[in-house]
N, C-alpha and C positions, 0 to 999 in steps of 0.2 A: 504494500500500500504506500503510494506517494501523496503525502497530504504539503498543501500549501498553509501553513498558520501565518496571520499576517494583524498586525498589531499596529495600528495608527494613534499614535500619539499628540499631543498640541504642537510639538518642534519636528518630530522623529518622526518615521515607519520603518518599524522591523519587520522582515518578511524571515521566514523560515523554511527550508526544503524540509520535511521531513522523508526518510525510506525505511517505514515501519514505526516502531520507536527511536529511533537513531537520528538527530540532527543531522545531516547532509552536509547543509551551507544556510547562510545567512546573510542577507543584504541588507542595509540600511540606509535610508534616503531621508530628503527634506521631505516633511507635509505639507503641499502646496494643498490651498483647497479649493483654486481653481483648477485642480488636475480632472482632466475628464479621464470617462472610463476606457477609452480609446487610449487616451497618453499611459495611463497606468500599466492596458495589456500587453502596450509597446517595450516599457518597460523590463517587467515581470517577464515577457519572453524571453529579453535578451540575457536576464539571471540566466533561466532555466536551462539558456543553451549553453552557458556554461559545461553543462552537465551531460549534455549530448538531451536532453529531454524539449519533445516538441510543443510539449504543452496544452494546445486549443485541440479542440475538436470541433473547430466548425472549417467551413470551405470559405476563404476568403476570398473572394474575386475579385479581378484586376479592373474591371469596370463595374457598374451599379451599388447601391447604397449601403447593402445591409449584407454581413455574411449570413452564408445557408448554416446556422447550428448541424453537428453531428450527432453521431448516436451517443450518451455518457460512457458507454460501455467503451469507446475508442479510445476513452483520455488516458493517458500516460501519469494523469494526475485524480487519486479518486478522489477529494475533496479539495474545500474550501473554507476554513473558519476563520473568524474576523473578530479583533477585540479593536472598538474604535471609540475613542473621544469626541471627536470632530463632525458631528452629521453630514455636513457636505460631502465629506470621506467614502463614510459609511455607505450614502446611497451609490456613490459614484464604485464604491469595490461592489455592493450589490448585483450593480450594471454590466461590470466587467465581467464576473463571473458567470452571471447567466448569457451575456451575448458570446462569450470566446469558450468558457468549458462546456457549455450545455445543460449546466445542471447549478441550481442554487447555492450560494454562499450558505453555511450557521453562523451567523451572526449571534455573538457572545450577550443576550439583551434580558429581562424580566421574561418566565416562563422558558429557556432553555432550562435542561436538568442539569445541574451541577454536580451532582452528588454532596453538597455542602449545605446543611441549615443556614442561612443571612439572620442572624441576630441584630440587626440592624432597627432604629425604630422604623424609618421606611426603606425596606431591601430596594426599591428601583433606585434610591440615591446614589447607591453604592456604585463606582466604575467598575465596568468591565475586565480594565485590566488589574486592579485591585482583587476583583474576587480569582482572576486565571493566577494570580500569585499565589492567591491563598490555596489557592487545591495542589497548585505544584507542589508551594511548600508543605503540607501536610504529607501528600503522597512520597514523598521525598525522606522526608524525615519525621514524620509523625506529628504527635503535641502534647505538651501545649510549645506551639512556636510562634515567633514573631518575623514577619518580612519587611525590611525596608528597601525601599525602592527610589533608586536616584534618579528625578526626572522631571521636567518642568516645574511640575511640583515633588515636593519629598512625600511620600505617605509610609506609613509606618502600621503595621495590620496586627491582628491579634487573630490566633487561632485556637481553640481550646483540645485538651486531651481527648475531644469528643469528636474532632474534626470542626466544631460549628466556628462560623465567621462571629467573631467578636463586636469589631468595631476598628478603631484606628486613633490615628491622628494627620493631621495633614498641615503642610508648611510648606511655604515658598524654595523653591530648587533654587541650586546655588548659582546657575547662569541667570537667575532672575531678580537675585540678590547683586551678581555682580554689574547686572546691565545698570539696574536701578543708580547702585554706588559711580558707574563712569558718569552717567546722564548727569547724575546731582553735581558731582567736584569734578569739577574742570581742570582741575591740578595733576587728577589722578588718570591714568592710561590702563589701558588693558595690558593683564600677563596670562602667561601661559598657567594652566591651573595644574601645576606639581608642586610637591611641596620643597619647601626653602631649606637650606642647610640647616638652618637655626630655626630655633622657635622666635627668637626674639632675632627682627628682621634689620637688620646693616643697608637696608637699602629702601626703596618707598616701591619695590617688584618686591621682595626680598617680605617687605610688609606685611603686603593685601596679600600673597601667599598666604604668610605664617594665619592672616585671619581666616583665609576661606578655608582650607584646607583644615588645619586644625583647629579652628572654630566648626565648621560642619562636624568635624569628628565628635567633638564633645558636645556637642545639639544632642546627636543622634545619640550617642552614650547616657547622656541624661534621661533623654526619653525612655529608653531602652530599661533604662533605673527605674523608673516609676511604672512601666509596662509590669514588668517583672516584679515590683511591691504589690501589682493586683492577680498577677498570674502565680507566681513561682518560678522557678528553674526553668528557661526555656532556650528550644533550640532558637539560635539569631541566623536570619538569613539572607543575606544584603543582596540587589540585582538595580537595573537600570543602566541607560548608559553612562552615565557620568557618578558612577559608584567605584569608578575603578582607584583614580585617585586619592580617595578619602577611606575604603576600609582596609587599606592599610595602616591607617594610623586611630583606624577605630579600637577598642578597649572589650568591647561588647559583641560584636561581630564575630559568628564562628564560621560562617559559610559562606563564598562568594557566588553565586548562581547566574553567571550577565545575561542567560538563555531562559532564565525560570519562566516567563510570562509566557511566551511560545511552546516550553512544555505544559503550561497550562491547558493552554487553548487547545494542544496536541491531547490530552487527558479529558477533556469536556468534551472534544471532538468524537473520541470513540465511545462515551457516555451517551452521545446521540445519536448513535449509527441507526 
């Protein structure tokens, strides 16, 4: 089985090959949300050939408007599920997948089966890629765990011994803290986000390092503390793109997972067969 998981985020889109349960490959692009679903297939084919894989099953012809869909049973690809932020996104992968593979997206939404209780006061609040974390992380490593996720926004999950979704917390991502800080002081320039020799910064790069870096670390760490004063002992288990930097210098952090959202969606996927 060849499943496509494909995760839209507010900055990001992670796409994922799967071949069975096995990540393949993985790409990652801008979220434009003016991309139609034409640009996207355009896209997303050029991954796949990569791979030697043809992808579409419809007959694309060289003149007239619309391709002919083919039979699903042709694809090279058996599915398609979608964890998306963004609605413009969302309908426009909707699009793509039923005009190029033949056969419907699952869309990660209110009423898919998760295998997870949402203890939430109202579960449609909850993001989709927040809940694909939380089934990874359980399936992964049980509970009670906690997942934090580095990404436009921070969010931070709670999973109980029982598998059910807790709850969270949620915080401004650290390119969104550090756009804010260039816009405001004019003094200040953009750096590269690695962390600095020192804690205590020899330079004004050297700085806003030692703050983002190891201030994000101890954000997360604290929260982590209080998570953990209502839980107990739990598995920690960092993902996002811009998580790579910062749990290394995290306290708290036992697991790095940069794929766990795409084994989500990979895991809810076959929960819907």
């Amino acid at each position: 089985m060849r499943l496509l998981a494909i995760d839209a985020g507010n900055t990001q889109t992670v796409i994922g090959l799967f071949d069975g349960k096995e990540l393949a490959d993985h790409w990652r692009i801008a979220t434009v949300a003016e991309r139609t679903a034409d640009e996207l297939a355009l896209m997303i084919q050029q991954f796949l050939a990569f791979h030697g894989v043809r992808g579409f099953v419809v007959d694309v012809p060289t003149t007239g408007p619309t391709p002919t869909p083919g039979s699903p049973d042709d694809s090279p690809i058996s599915g398609v599920v979608i964890s998306s932020g963004v609605p413009r996104v969302t309908a426009e992968l909707r699009e793509m997948t039923d005009r190029y593979f033949g056969f419907p997206a699952l869309v990660l939404e209110p009423g898919v089966r998760t295998g997870m209780p949402i203890l939430y006061d109202n579960p449609k609040e909850v993001g989709p890629d927040r809940i694909a974390n939380a089934v990874a992380a359980y399936d992964l490593y049980g509970g009670p765990s906690i997942v934090v996720d580095f990404g436009t926004a921070n969010t931070i999950e709670a999973i109980s011994e029982h598998g059910e979704y807790l709850g969270g917390a949620i915080f401004p991502g650290i390119e969104i803290s550090m756009d804010a800080l260039f816009g405001r002081a004019a003094a200040l320039r953009r750096v590269e986000l690695v962390a600095p020799r020192h804690v205590i910064g020899k330079s004004t790069v050297e700085s806003i390092q030692s703050g983002c870096v190891f201030g994000y670390s101890g954000q997360v760490d604290a929260l982590v503390d209080r998570f953990q004063a209502e839980l107990g002992d739990c598995t920690v288990v960092a993902t996002g793109g811009l998580a790579d930097p910062i749990v290394t210098h995290s306290r708290t952090v036992q697991h790095y997972e940069p794929w766990l959202t795409l084994q989500g969606l990979r895991i809810v996927f076959e929960r819907n067969r």
